[in-house]
KOLNU-162152 format. One line per field, with one value per residue (C-alpha): residue number from 1; residue in one letter; x, y, z. Coordinates in pm, whole numbers, plus 50000, padded with zeros to 5 digits. Layout:
N
fipa = c(NUM  ...)
fivex = c(A  ...)
u = c(X  ...)
v = c(Y  ...)
w = c(Z  ...)
//
This chain:
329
fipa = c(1  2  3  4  5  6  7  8  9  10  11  12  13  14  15  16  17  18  19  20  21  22  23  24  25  26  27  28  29  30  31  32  33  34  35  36  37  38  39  40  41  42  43  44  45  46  47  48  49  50  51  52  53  54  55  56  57  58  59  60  61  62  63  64  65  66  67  68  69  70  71  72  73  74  75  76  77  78  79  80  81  82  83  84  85  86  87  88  89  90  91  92  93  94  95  96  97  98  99  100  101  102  103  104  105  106  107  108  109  110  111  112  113  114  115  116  117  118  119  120  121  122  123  124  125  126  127  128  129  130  131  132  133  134  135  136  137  138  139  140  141  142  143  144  145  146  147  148  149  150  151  152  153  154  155  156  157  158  159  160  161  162  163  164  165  166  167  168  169  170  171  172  173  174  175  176  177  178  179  180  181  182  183  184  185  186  187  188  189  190  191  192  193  194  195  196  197  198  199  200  201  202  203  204  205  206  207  208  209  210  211  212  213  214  215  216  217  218  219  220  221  222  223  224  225  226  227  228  229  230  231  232  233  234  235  236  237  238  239  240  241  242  243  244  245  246  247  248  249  250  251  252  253  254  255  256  257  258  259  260  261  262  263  264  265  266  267  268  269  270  271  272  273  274  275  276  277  278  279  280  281  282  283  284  285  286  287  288  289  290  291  292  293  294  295  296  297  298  299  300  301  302  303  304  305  306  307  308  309  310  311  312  313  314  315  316  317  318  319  320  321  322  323  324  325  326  327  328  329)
fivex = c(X  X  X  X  X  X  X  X  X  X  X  X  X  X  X  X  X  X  X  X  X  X  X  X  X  X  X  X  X  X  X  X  X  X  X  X  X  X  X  X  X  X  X  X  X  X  X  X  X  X  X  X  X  X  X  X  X  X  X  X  X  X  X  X  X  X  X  X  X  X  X  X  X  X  X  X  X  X  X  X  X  X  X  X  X  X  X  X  X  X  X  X  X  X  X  X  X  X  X  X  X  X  X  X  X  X  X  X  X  X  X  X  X  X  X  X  X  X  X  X  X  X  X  X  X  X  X  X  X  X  X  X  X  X  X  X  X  X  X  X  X  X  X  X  X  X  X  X  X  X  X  X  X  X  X  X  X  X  X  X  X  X  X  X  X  X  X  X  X  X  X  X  X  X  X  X  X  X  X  X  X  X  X  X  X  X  X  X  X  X  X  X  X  X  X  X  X  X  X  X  X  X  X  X  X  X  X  X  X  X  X  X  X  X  X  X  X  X  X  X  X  X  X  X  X  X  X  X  X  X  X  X  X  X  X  X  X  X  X  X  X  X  X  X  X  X  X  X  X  X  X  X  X  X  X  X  X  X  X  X  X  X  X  X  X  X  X  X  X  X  X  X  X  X  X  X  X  X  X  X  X  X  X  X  X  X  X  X  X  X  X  X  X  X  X  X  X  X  X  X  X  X  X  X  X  X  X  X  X  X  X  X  X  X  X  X  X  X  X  X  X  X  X  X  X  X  X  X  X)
u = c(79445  79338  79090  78940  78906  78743  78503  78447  78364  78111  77892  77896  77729  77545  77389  77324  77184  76936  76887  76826  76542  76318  76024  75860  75492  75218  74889  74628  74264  73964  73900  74064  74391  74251  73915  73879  73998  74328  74367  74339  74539  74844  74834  74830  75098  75308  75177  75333  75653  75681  75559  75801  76106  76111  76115  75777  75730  75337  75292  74968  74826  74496  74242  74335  74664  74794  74467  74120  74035  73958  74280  74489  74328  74446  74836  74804  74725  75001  75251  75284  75122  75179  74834  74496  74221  73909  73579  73624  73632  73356  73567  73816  73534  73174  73132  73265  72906  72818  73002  72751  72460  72142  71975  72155  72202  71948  72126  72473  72441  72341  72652  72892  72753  72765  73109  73306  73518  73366  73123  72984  73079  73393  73496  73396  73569  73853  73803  73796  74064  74292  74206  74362  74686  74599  74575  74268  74439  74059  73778  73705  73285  73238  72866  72512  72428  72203  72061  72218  72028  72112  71739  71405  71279  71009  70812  71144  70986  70782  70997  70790  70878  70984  71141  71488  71764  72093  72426  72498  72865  72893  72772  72499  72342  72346  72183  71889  71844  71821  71526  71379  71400  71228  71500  71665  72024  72278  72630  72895  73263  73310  73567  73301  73031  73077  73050  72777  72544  72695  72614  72258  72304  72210  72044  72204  72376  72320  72621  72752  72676  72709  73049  73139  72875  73016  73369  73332  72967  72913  72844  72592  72391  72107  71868  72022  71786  71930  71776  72038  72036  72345  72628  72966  73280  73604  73906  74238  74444  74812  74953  75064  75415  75437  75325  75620  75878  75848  76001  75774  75772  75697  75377  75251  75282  75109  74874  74822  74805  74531  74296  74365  74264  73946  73892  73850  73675  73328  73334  73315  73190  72820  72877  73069  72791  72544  72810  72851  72495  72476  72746  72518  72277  72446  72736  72603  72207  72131  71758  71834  71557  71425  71226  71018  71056  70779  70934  71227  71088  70894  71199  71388  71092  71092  71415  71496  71206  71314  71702  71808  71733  71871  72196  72173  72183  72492  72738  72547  72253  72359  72638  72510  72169  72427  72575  72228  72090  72376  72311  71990  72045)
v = c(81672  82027  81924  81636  81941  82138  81872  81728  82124  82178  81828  81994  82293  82128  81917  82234  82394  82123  82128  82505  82431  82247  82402  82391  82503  82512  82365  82514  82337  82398  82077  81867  81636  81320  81378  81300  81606  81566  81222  81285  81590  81392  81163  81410  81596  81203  81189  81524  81490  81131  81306  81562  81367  81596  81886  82041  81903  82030  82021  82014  82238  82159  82306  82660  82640  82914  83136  83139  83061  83453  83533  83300  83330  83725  83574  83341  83639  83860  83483  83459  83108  82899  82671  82585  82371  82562  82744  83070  83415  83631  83867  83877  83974  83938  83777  83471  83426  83299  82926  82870  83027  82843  82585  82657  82293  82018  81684  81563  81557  81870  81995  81807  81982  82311  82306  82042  82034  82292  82398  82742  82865  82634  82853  83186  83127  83089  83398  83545  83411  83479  83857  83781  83682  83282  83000  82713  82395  82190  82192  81961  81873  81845  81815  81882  82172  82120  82232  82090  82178  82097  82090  81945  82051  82249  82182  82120  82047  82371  82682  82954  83085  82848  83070  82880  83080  82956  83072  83163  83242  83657  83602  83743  83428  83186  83486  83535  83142  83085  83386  83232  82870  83042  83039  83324  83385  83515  83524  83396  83362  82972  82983  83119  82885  82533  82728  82965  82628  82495  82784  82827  83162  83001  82611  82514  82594  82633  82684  82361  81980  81601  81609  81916  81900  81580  81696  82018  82037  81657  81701  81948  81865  81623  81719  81698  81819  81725  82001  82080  82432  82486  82302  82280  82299  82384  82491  82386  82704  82779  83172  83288  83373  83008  82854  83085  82925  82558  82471  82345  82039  82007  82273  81996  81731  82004  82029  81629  81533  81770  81696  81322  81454  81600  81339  81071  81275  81353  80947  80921  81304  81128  80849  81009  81239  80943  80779  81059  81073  80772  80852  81087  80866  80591  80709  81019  80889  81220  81260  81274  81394  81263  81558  81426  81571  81821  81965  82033  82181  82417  82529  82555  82778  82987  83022  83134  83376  83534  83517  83539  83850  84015  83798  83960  84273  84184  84066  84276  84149  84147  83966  83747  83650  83595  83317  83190  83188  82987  82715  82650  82599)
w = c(92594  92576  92271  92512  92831  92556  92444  92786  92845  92604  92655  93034  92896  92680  92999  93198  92904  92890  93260  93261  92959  93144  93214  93601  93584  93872  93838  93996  94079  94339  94527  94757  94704  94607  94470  94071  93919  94156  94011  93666  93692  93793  93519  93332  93446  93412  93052  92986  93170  92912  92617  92672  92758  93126  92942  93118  93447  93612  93961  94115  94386  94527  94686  94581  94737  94535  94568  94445  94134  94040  94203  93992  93670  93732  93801  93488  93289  93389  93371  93748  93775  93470  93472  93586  93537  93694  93632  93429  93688  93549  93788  93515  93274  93281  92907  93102  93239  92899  93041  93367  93155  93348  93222  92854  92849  92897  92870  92854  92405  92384  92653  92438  92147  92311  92528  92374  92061  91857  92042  92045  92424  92424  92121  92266  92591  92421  92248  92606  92748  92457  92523  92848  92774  92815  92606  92633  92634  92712  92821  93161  93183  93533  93640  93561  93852  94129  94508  94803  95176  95504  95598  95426  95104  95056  94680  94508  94183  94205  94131  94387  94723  94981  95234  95194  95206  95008  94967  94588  94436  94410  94016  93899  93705  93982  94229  93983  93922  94310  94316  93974  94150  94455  94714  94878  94744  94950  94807  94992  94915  94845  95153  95416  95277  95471  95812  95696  95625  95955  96160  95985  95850  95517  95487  95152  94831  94516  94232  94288  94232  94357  94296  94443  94743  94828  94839  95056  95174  95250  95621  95598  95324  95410  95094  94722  94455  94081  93949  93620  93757  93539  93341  93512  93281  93368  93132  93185  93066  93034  93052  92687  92849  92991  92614  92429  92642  92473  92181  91892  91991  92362  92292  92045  92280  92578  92331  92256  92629  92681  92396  92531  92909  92772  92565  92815  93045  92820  92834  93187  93321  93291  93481  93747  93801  93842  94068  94281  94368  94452  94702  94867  94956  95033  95230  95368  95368  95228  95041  94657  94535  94159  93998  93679  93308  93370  93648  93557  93217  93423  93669  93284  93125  93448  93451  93090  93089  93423  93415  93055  93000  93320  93230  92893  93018  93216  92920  92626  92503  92095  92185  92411  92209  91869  92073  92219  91882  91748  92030  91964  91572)
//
């Protein structure tokens, strides 16, 4: 008897032992519960849970739930949120900029080229984020950038002054591309933006694109200009502190799912884009504007001659042009 209490004992342990080891993390992501990254990131979190046997269970938090994305980047750092999938705070540091460099990209190859597996920025945001204390798990392509207004354009295709003033995040590459693209920038914390468009303190946006204008900015934005202002990736990252906690084999399969997640999404970021649009103007009747190949080559050449170097300046231009130079090999 006292041999069966003692073995009926330790399998008890044992259970609460592997009760204790599961991990709980918190997934952090900008936009609303429900819209595509929301859905993806939840069967992704299920894929892990499998893959894992319920050893690392992610729940999602939406629409910044647990803070801006600047904010939490900071508590992932320091291992006080586990993960995110969002744009990279150039808060944090300003070599970041480097990922939303405008108009580095020019089509959906080349951004596969340059962000995805192997890519040159994919690989030095990594580098950056590993000098914060957090691992890259992927990378997530969102959109192509472009101009959303809540009034009529005015020469879209024609990068000189139109008296349109936009709200811009508070980064320096997206406030010189609105000046370069002749707008008037005025940067705006993402939370204040909707009612500074509604109120008319601004008349648009630019940072952003179909996908995300339609999410938060659909009901004041009546003019959508593709322009490509800027490619939109987000990286889902993990705090170093969270990673050391798995065993082998459950940061493998964390590992797995995500190159899986990112995966599948450079086979359908494209379309989404294009499907999103279309969403625009058909739900919302807003004017989606089609700029032609010359255009947008000129708002491009105006823009790299004008911005680049000021953005240069910004995260050190030797280090900054070696990574320019290695994109365009």
């Amino acid at each position: 008897m006292k041999h069966l209490l003692i073995g009926t004992a330790t399998a008890a342990l044992m259970a609460l032992g592997s009760i204790a080891s599961a991990a709980d993390f918190k997934m952090s992501h900008v936009r609303p519960q429900d819209a595509t990254i929301d859905v993806e990131l939840r069967a992704f979190s299920a894929k892990v849970a499998e893959a894992t046997g319920g050893d690392v269970n992610i729940n999602i938090f939406p629409a910044s739930a647990l803070g801006d994305y600047t904010t939490v980047q900071e508590r992932i750092s320091v291992g006080a949120i586990e993960m995110a999938t969002q744009p990279a705070a150039t808060g944090a540091d300003r070599q970041m900029q480097i990922s939303s460099f405008p108009f580095l990209a020019s089509n959906w190859a080349e951004a596969r080229k340059i962000y995805g597996p192997g890519g040159v920025v994919r690989e030095v945001m990594a580098g950056l984020y590993a000098k914060q204390d957090i691992t890259m798990l992927a990378a997530y392509p969102v959109y192509f950038g472009g101009i959303s207004l809540n009034t009529d354009p005015v020469h879209p295709g024609d990068p000189s002054p139109n008296g349109i003033k936009v709200r811009v995040p508070g980064i320096k590459s997206f406030q010189l591309t609105g000046e370069a693209l002749g707008y008037i920038p005025s940067p705006i914390p993402f939370s204040e933006a909707f009612t500074a468009i509604q109120t008319g303190v601004v008349d648009g946006v630019i940072g952003s694109g179909a996908e995300g204008y339609y999410a938060s900015f659909r009901d004041v934005t009546k003019t959508y200009i593709p322009a490509n202002t800027h490619f939109e990736v987000w990286y889902m990252i993990i705090s170093n502190e969270a990673m050391a906690g798995l065993d082998a084999d459950d940061q493998a399969a964390l590992k797995a799912a995500a190159e899986e997640f990112e995966a599948t999404r450079w086979t359908v970021a494209e379309a989404d884009q294009g499907k999103n649009e279309q969403k625009l103007a058909d739900e919302l009747g807003t004017n989606v504007v089609q700029l032609s190949d010359a255009e947008l080559s000129a708002m491009a050449a105006k823009v790299r001659a004008d911005v680049w170097p000021q953005v240069l300046e910004d995260v050190g231009v030797e280090w900054g042009q070696a990574i320019l130079d290695k994109v365009a090999e």
